[in-house]
C-alpha positions in Angstrom: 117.9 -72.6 132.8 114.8 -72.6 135.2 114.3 -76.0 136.8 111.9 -78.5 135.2 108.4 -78.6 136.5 107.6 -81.5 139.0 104.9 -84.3 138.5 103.9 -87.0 140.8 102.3 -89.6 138.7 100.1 -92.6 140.1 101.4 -95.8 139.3 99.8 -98.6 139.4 101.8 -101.2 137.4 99.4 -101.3 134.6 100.2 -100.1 130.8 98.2 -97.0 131.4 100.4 -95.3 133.6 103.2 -96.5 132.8 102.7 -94.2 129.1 101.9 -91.6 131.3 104.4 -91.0 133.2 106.5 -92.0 130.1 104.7 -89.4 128.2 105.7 -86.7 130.8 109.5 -87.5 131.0 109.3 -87.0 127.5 108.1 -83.6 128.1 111.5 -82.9 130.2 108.9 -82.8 133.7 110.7 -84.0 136.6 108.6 -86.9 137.3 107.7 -89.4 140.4 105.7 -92.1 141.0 103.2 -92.6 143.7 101.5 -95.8 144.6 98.9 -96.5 147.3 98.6 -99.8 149.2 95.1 -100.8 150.4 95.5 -104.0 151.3 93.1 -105.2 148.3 96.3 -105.2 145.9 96.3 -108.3 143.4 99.8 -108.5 143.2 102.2 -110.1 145.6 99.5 -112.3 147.0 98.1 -115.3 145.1 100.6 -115.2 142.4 103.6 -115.7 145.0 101.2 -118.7 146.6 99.4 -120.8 144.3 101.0 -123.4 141.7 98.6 -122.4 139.4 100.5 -119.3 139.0 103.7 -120.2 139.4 104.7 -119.2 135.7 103.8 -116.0 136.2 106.1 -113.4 137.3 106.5 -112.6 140.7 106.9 -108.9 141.0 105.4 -105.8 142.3 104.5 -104.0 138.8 104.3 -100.8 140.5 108.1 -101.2 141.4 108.7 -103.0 138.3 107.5 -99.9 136.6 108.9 -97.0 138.6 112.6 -99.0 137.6 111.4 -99.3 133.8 111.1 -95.5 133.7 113.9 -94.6 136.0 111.6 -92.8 138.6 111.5 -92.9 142.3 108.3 -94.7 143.8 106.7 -93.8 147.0 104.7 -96.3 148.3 101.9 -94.8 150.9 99.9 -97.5 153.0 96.6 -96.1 153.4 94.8 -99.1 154.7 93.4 -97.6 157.7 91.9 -94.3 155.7 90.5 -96.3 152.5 88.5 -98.5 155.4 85.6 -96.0 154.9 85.6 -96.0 151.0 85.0 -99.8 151.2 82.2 -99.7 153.8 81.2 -96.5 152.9 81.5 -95.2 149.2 79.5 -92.1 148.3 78.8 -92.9 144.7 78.2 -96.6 145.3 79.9 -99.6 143.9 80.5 -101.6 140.7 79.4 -104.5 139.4 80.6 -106.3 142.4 82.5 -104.7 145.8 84.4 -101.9 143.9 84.0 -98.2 145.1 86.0 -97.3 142.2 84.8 -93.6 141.7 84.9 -92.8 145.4 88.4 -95.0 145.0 89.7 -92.6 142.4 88.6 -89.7 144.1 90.6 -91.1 147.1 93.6 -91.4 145.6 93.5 -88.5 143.6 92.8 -86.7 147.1 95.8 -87.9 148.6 98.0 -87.5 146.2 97.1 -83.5 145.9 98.3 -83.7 149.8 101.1 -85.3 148.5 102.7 -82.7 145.9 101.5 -79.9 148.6 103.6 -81.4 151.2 106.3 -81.7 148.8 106.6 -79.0 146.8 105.5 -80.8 143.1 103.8 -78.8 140.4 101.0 -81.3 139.6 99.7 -84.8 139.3 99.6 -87.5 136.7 97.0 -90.3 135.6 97.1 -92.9 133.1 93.1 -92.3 133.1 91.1 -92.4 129.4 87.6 -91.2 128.9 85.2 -94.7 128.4 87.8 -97.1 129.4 86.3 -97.7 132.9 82.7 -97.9 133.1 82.1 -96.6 136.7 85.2 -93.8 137.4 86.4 -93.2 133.9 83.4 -91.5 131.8 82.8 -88.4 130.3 80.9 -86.9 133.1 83.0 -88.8 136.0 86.2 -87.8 135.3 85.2 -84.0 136.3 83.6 -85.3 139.5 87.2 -86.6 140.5 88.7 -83.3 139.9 86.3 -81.6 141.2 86.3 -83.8 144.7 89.2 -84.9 145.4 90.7 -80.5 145.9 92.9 -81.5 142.5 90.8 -79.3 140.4 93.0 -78.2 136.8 96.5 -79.8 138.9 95.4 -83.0 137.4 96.4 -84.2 134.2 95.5 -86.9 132.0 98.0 -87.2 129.3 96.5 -90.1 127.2 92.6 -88.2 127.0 94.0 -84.5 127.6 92.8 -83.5 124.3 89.7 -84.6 124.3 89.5 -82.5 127.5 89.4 -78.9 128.7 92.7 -77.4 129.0 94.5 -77.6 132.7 96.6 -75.4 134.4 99.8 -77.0 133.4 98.3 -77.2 129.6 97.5 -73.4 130.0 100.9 -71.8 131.9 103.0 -73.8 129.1 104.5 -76.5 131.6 103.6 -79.2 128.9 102.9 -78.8 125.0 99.1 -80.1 124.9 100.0 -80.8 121.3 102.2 -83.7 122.5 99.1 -85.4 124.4 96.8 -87.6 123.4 93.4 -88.4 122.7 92.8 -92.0 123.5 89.3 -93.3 124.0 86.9 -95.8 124.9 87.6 -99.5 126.3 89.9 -100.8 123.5 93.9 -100.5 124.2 95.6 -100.9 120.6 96.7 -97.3 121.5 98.1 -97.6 123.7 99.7 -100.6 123.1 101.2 -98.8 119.7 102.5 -96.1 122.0 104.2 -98.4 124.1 105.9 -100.2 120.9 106.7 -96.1 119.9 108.3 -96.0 122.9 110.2 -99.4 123.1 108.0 -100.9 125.5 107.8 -104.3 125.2 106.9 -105.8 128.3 104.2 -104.5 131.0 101.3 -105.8 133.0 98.5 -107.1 130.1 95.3 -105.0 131.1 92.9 -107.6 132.7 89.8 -105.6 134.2 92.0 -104.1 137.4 94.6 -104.6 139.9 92.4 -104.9 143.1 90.5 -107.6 144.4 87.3 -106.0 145.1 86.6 -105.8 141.1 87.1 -109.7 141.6 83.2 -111.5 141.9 83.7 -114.2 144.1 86.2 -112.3 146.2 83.4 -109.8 146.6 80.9 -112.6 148.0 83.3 -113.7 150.3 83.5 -110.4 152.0 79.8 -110.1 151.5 79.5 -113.2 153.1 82.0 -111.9 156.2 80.2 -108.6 156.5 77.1 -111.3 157.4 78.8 -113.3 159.7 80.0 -110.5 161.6 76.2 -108.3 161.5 78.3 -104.9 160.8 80.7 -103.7 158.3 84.0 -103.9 159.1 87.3 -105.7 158.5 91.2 -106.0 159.5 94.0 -106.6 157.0 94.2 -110.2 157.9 90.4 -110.2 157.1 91.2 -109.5 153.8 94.7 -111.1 152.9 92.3 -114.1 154.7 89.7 -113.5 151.9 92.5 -114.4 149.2 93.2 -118.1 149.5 91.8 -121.1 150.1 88.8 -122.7 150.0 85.8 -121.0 152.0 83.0 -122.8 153.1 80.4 -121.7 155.8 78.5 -124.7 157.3 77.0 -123.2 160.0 76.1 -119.1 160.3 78.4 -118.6 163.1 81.3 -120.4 161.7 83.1 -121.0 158.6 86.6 -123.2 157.1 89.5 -121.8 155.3 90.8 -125.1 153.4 94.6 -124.5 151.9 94.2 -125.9 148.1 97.7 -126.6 147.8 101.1 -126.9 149.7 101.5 -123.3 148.9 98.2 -121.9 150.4 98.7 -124.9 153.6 102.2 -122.7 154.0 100.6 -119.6 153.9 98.0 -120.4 156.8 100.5 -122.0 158.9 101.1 -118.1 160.2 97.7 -118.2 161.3 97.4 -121.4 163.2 98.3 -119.7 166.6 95.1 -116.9 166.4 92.5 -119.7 165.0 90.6 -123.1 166.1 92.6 -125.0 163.3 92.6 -128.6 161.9 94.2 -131.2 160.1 94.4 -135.0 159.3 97.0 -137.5 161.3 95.8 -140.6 159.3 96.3 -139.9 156.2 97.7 -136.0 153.7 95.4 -133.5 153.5 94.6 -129.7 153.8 95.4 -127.2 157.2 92.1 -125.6 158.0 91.3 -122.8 159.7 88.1 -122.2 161.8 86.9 -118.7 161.6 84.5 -117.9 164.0 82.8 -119.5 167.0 82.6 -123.2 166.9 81.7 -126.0 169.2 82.9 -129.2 169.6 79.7 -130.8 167.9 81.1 -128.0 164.7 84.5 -129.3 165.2 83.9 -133.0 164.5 81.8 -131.7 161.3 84.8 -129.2 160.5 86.8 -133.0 160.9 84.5 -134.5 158.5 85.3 -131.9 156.1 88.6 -132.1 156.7 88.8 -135.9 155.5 86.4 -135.2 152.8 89.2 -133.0 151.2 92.2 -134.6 152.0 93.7 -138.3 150.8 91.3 -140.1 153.6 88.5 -139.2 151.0 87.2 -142.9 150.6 88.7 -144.3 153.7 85.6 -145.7 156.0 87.3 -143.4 158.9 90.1 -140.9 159.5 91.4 -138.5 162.5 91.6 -135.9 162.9 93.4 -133.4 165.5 91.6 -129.9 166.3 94.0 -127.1 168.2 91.8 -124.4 169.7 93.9 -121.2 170.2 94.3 -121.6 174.0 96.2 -124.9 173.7 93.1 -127.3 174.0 93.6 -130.2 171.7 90.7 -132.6 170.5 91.0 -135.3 168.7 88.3 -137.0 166.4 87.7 -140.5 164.5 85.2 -139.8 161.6 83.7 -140.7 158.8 84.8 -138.1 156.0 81.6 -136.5 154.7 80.4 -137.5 151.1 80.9 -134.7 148.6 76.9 -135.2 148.2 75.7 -134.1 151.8 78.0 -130.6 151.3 75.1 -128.2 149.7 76.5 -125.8 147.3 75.2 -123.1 148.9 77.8 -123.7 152.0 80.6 -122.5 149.5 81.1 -119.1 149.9 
């Protein structure tokens, strides 16, 4: 017998690939997974910090999925590449901070490089036509064929028949009778198929797995794009951008105030690189100073500091400031009235 053809399928840890990639193994293709880490992930982040979401599960769907179907998963960090789709996407962005057509493109891109370096036949999506309004339309979907040096090697099995035939539909790898034809934004599809198949529990489709779809995680990169006068950005910038409380007083400087014991953990790894604060007198938040602050900012930062902590309605509180080269300041103030902190400091 000849040896089953070989498909790497992008995984994302959402339904839509999962079905897939399930789709294909049915199909007797040799099948792995392939998952790209940009830093702008959803998972593994807030969900593992916050109390708010501490029902929820903590696991890497990606991984989660890849074990469901019995696959291998490669996980490629491309941080450093997808920089310049976020700064500098070709076709634009979404609603908010989401390159997601120069995104799918992307990833499409390197995972053609991945299946040339390694010998596989073709590659996988969990795409449908109309689902996504930006990278998964009619007259899209050919542009990320067409761009990212995939061309016919790319196969959507959930829309393949509302689509052109592709090389592995053609040669006979896979019995295009045994695709399907899902369209538009609804997903009782594919949510039957999964039932079909036994599938039970997955990721429940919620508008994306990455951060940049996310509104008021898009301002608050806006906002550091500002700060900073150019377009640029470091991992910590980003994991940064994810928790806390952000609020810019000044133009040059701005607070990252933990919400809860969880986030005050989390930016206790970040005390030693920052100006960071926090009350002596009385419970309260860890806050980080990003950015160039005097010592006039500081004792505001201080007053802002008691105005979220326990201290709230005490006539004073103090507050100890570390700047990053050891120089410790310490500060009796007034906490600041939640009237004299203008909405438009939140970021």
């Amino acid at each position: 017998m000849s040896q089953p053809r070989k498909a790497v399928a992008l995984i994302s840890g959402g339904l839509d690939s999962l079905l897939a990639a399930r789709v294909m193994l049915e199909q007797g293709i040799h099948v792995e997974g392939i998952n790209f880490f940009t830093g702008f992930c959803v998972e593994g982040h807030t969900h593992a910090i916050r109390q708010k979401d501490r029902k929820r599960p903590k696991r890497n769907n990606a991984l989660w999925v890849a074990e469901q179907l019995g696959i291998r998963l490669h996980i490629v960090d491309v941080i450093e590449e997808y920089k310049d789709v976020v700064i500098n996407p070709r076709h634009g962005y979404g609603a908010n901070l989401n390159p997601c057509l120069d995104c799918k493109v992307f990833m499409v891109h390197k995972a053609w490089e991945w299946i040339r370096a390694h010998d596989f036949d073709f590659i996988v999506t969990g795409e449908v036509i109309g689902q996504r309004p930006m990278s998964q339309r009619a007259d899209t979907l050919p542009v990320v064929a067409r761009e990212s040096g995939a061309e016919d090697l790319l196969l959507r099995p959930l829309c393949a028949r509302n689509l052109p035939p592709t090389l592995p539909e053609r040669e006979g790898w896979v019995d295009r009778e045994r695709l399907y034809d899902f369209s538009g934004r609804t997903r009782k599809p594919q949510m039957a198929l999964a039932r079909q198949f036994g599938i039970e529990d997955y990721a429940q489709p919620a508008g994306g797995c990455c951060f940049l779809t996310d509104r008021q995680y898009a301002t608050k990169l806006a906002d550091l794009w500002r700060s900073r006068g150019e377009r640029r950005y470091e991992l910590d910038d980003i994991m940064l951008l994810k928790v806390g409380r952000h609020i810019r007083p000044r133009p040059h400087f701005k607070l990252i105030i933990g919400r809860e014991e969880g986030e005050n953990r989390f930016l206790e790894g970040y005390r030693k690189r920052f100006t960071h604060l926090r009350c002596t007198s009385h419970k309260g938040p860890l806050v980080l100073v990003d950015g160039e602050a005097s010592d006039q900012d500081l004792e505001l930062a201080a007053r802002m500091v008691g105005r979220f902590g326990q201290g709230r309605h005490a006539e004073q509180v103090e507050v100890e400031a570390q700047r990053p080269g050891g120089a410790v300041l310490h500060f009796q103030v007034a906490p600041l009235p939640a009237s004299e902190i203008p909405a438009e400091w939140y970021v």
